[in-house]
C-alpha positions as CSV (number, residue, x, y, z in Angstrom):
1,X,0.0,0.0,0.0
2,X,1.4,3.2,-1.0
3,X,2.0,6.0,1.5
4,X,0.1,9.2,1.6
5,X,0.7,12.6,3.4
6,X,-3.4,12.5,4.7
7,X,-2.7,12.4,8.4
8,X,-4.5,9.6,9.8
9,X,-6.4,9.1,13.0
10,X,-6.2,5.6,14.6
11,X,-9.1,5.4,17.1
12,X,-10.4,3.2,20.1
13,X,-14.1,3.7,21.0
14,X,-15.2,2.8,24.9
15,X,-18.1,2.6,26.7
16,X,-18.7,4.4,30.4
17,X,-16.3,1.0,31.8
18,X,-13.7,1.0,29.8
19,X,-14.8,-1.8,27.8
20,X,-13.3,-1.4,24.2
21,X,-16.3,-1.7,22.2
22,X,-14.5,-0.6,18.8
23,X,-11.2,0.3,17.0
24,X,-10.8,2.2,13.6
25,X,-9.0,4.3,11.3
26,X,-9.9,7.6,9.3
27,X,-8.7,10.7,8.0
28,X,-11.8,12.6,9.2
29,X,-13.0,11.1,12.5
30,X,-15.6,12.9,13.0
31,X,-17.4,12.4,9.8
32,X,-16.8,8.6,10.3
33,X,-18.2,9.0,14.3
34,X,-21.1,10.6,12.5
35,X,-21.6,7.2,10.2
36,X,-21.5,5.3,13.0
37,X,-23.9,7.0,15.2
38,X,-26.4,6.5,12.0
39,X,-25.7,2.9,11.2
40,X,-24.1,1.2,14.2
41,X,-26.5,-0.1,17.1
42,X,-23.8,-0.2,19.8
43,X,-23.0,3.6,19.3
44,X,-25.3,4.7,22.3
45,X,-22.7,2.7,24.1
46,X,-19.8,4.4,23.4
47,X,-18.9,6.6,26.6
48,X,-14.9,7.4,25.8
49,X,-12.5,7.8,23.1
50,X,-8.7,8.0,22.1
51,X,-7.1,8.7,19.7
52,X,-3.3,7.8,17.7
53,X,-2.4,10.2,15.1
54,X,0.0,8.9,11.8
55,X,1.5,10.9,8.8
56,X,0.0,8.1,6.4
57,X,-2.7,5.3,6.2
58,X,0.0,3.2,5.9
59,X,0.6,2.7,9.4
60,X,-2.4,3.2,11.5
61,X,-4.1,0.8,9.0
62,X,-1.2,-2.2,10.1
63,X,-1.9,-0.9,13.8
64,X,-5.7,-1.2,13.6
65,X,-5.0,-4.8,12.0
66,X,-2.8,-5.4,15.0
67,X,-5.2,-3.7,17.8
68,X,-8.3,-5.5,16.6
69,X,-6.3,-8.9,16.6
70,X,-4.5,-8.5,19.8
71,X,-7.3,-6.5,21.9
72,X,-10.7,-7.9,20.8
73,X,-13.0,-5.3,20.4
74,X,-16.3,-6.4,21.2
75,X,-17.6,-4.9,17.9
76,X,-15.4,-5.1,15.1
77,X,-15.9,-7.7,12.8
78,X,-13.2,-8.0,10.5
79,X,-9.9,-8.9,10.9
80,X,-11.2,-11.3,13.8
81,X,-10.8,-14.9,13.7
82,X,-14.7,-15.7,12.8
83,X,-14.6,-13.0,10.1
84,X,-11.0,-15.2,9.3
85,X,-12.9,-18.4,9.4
86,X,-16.2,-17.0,7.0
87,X,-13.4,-15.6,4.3
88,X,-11.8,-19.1,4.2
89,X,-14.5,-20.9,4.0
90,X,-16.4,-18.3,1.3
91,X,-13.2,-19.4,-0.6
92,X,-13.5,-22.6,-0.6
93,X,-17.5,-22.6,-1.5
94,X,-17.1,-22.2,-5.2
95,X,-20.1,-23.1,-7.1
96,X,-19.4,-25.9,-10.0
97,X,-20.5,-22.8,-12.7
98,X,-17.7,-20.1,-10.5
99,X,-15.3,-23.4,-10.7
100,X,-15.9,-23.9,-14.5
101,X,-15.8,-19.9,-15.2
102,X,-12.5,-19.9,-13.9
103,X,-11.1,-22.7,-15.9
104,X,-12.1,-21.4,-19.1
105,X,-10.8,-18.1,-17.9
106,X,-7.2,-19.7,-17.5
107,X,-7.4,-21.2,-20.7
108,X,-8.5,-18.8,-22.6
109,X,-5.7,-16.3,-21.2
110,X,-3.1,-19.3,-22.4
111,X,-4.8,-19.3,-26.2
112,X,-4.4,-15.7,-26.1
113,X,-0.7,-16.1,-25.0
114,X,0.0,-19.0,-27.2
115,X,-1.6,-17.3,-30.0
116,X,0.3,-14.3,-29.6
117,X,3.7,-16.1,-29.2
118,X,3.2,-18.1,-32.2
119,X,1.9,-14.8,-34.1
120,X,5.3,-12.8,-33.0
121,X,7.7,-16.0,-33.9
122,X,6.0,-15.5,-37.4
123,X,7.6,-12.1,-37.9
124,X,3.4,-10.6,-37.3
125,X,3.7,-7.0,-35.7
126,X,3.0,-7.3,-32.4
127,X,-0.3,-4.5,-32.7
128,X,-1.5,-7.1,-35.3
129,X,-0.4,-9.5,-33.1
130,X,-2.2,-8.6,-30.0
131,X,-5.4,-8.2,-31.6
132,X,-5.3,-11.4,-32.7
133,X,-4.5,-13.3,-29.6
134,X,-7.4,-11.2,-28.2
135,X,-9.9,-12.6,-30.8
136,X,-8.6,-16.0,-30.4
137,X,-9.3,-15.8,-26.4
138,X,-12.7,-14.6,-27.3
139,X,-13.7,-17.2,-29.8
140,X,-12.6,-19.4,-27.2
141,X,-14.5,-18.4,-24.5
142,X,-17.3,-18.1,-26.9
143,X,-17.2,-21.6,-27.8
144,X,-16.6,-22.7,-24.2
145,X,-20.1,-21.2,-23.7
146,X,-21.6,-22.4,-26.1
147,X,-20.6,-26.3,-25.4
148,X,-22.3,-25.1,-21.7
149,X,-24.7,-24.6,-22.9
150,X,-25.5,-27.5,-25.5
151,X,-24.3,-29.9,-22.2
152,X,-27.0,-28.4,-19.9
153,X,-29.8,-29.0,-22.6
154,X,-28.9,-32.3,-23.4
């Protein structure tokens, strides 16, 4: 992630015990404060905050990472071991059609390659060249489609 000169506020939000109910990041926290009194159910909780200030999002984005991890805000949701779990598992819970997709998306990118290769070696400019390769990965995908389609009617 590329730094930034925006000066960035890393913030913990508490309620009236000193529970940590929340940890974030922004470059305006009072415009983010006002999302969360609008959206966010626990904000009539919140009692006490504090605030870290960086030179860059950089930083304060690895230390609310970090924070979230290491202090378990009763609030946040990702970066949290459940939130860890769901993205794994989302992951892994590719439909057959997502699964397929993806396939002819690979092989199509190595016909376009291949094509273009072959197309170079032959002494073809390489503007011919590319426009080529990117027909032949369309045809291909084309006629992957199309054989979908004839299997799921048959």
């Amino acid at each position: 992630m590329p730094e930034t000169s925006e000066r960035t506020a890393l913030y913990r939000l508490f309620d009236w015990t000193g529970v940590l109910l929340y940890v974030g990041i922004s470059n305006n926290p009072e415009s983010r404060f006002r999302q969360h009194r609008t959206q966010k159910s626990w904000w009539a909780q919140v009692d006490g905050i504090s605030f870290e200030w960086f030179e860059s999002r950089y930083k304060p984005s690895l230390a609310d990472s970090q924070a979230i991890s290491t202090e378990s805000p009763r609030h946040n949701i990702h970066q949290t071991d459940p939130w860890r779990a769901r993205q794994r598992a989302d992951a892994l819970a590719v439909s057959p059609e997502k699964r397929r997709n993806r396939s002819v998306g690979l092989k199509a990118r190595h016909v376009q390659v291949q094509t273009f290769r072959d197309l170079t070696a032959k002494g073809v400019p390489e503007n011919e060249a590319k426009e080529q390769a990117r027909l032949a990965r369309e045809r291909y995908i084309e006629a992957a489609r199309l054989a979908s389609a004839d299997s799921q009617r048959a």
